[in-house]
Legacy VTK file of the C-alpha trace (Angstrom):
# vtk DataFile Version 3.0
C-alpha trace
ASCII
DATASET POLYDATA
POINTS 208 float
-35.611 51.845 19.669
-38.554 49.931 19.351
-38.966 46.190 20.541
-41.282 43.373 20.592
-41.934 42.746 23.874
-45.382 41.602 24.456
-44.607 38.341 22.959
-41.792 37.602 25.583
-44.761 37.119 28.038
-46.130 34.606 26.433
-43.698 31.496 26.504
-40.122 30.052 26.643
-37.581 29.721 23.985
-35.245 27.125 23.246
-36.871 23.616 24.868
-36.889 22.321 21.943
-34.981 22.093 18.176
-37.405 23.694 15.722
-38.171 21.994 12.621
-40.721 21.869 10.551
-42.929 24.455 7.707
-46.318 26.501 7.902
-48.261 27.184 5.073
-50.041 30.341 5.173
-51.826 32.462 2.405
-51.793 36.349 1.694
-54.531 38.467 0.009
-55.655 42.177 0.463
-59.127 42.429 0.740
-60.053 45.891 -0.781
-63.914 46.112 -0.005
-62.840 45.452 3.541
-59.524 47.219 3.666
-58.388 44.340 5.429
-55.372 42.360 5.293
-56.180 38.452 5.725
-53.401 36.204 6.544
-54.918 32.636 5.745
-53.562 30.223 8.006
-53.588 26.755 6.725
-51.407 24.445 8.340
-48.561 22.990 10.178
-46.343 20.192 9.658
-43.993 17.763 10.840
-43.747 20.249 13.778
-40.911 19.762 17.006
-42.689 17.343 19.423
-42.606 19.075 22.776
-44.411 16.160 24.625
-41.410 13.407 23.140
-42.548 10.434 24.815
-45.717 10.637 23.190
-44.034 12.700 20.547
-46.701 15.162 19.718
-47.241 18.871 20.948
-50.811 21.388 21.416
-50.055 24.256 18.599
-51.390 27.298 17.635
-50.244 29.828 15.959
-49.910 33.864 16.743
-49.591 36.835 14.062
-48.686 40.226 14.581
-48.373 43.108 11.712
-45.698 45.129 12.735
-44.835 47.792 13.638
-48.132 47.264 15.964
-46.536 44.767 18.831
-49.488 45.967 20.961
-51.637 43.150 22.324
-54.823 44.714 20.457
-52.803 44.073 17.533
-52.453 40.314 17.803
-53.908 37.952 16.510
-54.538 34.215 17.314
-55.763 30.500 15.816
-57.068 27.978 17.966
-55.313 25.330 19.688
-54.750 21.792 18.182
-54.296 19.130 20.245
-51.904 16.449 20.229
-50.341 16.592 16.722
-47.076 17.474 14.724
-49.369 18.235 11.793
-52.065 20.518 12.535
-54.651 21.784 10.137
-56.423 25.291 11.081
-57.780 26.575 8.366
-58.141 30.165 10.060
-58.407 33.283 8.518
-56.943 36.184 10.755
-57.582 39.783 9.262
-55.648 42.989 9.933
-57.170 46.479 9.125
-55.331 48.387 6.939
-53.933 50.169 3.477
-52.520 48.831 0.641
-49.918 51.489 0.740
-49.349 50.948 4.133
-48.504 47.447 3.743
-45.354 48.264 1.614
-43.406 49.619 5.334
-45.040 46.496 7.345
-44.056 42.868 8.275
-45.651 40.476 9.166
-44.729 37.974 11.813
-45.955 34.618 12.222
-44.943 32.204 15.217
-45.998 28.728 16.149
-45.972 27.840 19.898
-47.268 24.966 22.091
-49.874 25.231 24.354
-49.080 24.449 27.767
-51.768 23.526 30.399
-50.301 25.698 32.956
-49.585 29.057 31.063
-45.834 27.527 29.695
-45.973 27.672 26.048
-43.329 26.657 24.491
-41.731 28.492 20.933
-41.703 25.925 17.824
-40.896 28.437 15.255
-41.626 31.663 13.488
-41.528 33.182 10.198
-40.851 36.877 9.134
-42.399 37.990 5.773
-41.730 41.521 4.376
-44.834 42.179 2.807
-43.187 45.176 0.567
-42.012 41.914 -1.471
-45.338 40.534 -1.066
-47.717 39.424 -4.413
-51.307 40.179 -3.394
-52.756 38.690 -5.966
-51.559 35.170 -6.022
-54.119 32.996 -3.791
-52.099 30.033 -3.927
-50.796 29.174 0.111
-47.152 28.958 0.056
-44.966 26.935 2.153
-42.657 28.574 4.586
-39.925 26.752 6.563
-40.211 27.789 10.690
-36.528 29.746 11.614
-35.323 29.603 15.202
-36.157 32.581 17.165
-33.455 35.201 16.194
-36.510 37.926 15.891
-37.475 37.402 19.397
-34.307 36.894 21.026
-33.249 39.884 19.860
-35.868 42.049 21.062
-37.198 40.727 24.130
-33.813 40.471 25.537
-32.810 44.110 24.804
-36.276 44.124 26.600
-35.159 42.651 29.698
-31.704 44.235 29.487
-29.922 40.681 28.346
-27.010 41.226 26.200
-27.154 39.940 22.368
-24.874 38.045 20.905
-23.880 39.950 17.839
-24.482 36.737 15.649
-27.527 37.187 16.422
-27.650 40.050 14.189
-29.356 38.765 10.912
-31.292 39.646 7.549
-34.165 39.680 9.659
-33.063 42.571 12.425
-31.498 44.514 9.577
-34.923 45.172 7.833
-36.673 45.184 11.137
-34.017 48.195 11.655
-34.686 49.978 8.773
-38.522 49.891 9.076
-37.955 50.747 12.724
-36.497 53.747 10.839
-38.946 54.755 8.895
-41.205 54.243 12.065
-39.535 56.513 14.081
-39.657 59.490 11.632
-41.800 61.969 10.972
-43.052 61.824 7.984
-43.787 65.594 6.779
-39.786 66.008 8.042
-38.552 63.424 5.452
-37.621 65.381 2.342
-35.199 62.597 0.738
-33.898 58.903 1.351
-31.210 59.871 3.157
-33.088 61.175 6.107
-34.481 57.422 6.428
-30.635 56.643 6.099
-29.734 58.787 8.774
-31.880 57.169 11.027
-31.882 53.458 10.200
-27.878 53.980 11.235
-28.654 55.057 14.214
-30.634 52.381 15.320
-28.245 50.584 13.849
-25.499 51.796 16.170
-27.484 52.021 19.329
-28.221 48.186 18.904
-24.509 47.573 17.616
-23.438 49.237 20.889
-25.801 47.185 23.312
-24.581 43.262 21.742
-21.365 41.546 22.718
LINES 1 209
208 0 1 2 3 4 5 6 7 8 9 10 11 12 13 14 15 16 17 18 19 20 21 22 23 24 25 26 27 28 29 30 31 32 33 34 35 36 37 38 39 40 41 42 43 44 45 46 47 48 49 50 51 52 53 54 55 56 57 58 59 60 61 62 63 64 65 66 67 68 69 70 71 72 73 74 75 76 77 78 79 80 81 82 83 84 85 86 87 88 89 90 91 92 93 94 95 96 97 98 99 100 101 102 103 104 105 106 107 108 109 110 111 112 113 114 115 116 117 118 119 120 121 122 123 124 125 126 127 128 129 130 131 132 133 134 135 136 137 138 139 140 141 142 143 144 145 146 147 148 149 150 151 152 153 154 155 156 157 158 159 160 161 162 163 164 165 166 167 168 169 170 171 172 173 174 175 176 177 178 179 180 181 182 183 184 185 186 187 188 189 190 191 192 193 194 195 196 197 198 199 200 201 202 203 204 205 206 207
């Protein structure tokens, strides 16, 4: 079964209480074939630094199913503030059709001087439900890291809770699913079926 483990590399979960909301807009470029995740900005972020209650974020975006490091993609740090404005555009090739089987994860994280980054939140769009043509950003509230946890610890052989299994794993599942099938083989639904429960029940069988 397939996990996201490059991320786990990158920083430590759970030093602090995540708050805050990221606003971020979507739009398929079709003369580029690109999609271009516009990130905008952060706010009222988790202070990591609480005496001088501010933090250095960034934020990271991968389009899964690719959770190869070629496949991520990065803003620039902003120091010293709970409200940081980016204005970035990161850009992803691929189809339209292809987009209706991907997700797209987006994860804010402090930068730490000495390689320590810390997790302030993430947010998991499923862009099959995805307008393309509305260019208005949208708001999205930053979840605790229940996409992570789950998959980096399987990762490292750690034990999930099984409240840890969420809206979020289930569709990760089931695209995991179609992921892992060959797709001249499938001839109905039900062979996607067939596999999402068996990912299903190999993950079922590894939480506590």
């Amino acid at each position: 079964m397939a996990s996201v483990c490059s991320a786990g590399a990158e920083g430590r979960y759970g030093t602090v209480v995540i708050k805050g909301e990221i606003e971020l807009g979507l739009q398929y470029n079709y003369k580029e074939g690109q999609l271009e995740c516009h990130v905008v900005q952060c706010r009222d972020l988790a202070a990591v630094d609480t005496k001088r209650n501010r933090s250095d974020p960034y934020v990271k975006v991968y389009l899964l199913p690719d959770k190869s490091k070629s496949g991520k993609r990065k803003t620039k740090v902003k120091k010293h503030t709970l409200n940081p404005i980016f204005e970035e555009i990161l850009r992803f090739s691929t189809t339209m059709s292809e987009l209706d089987a991907r997700t797209l994860w987006v994860s804010v994280w402090h930068s730490d001087m000495f390689g320590r980054n810390d997790f302030l939140g993430e947010v998991i769009i499923a862009l099959g439900d995805t307008v393309f043509d509305d260019v208005i950003p949208k708001w999205y509230p930053l979840q605790d890291g229940y996409f992570q946890v789950t998959y980096i610890s399987l990762e490292r052989n750690r034990k999930p809770k099984t409240s840890e299994i969420n809206d979020t794993v289930l569709k990760y599942l089931f695209d995991t699913a179609v992921e892992d099938s060959n797709l001249k083989d499938i001839k109905s639904r039900q062979d996607i079926s067939q596999q999402f429960m068996t990912n299903f029940i190999t993950f079922s069988q590894k939480c506590v």
